[in-house]
N, C-alpha and C positions, 0 to 999 in steps of 0.2 A: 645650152646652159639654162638652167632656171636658177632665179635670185628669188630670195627671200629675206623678209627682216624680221627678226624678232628678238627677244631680250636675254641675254646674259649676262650673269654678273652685276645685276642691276643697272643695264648700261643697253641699249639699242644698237643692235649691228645688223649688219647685211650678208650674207654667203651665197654665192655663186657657187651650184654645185649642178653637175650631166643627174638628167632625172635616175637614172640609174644607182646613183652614188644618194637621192634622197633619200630612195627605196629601201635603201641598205641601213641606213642609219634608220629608218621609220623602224625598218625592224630588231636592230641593235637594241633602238630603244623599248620594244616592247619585249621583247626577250628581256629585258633589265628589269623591267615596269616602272621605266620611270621617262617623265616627256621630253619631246624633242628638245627640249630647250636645258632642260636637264644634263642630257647625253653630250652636249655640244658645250655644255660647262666643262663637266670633266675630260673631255678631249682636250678643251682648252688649257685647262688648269696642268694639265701629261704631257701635254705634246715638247714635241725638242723640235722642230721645224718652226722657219719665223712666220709663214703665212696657215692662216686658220685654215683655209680650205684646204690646200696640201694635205695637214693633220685629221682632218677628217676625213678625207678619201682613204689616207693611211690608214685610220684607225679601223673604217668599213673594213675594205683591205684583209687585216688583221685579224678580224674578228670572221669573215669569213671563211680566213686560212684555218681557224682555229676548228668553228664546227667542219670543217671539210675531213679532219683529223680522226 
């Protein structure tokens, strides 16, 4: 697990995510063009899951199901 903190929502948080699941979001994000911090807003802002990290890995998840299509 690698933790990280940084700011969303104008508020400082922390996510616990397997390097693997960073990597994926790094690239969600830049696929998007918009920054990590960004990306993890609107994950926040969608998700239906109670825990952020869950919603993230789902959204990676998701978003790799999609290009794989």
């Amino acid at each position: 697990m690698e933790k990280r903190s940084l700011s969303i929502a104008g508020h400082r948080t922390s996510l616990a995510l397997e390097p693997e699941f960073w990597i994926g979001l790094e690239a969600m994000a830049a696929h998007k063009g918009v920054t990590l911090p960004q990306i993890i807003e609107a994950i926040d802002e969608e998700r239906s899951v109670p825990n952020l990290s869950s919603a993230v890995r789902l959204a990676v998840l998701g978003w790799y199901r999609e290009r794989a299509r």
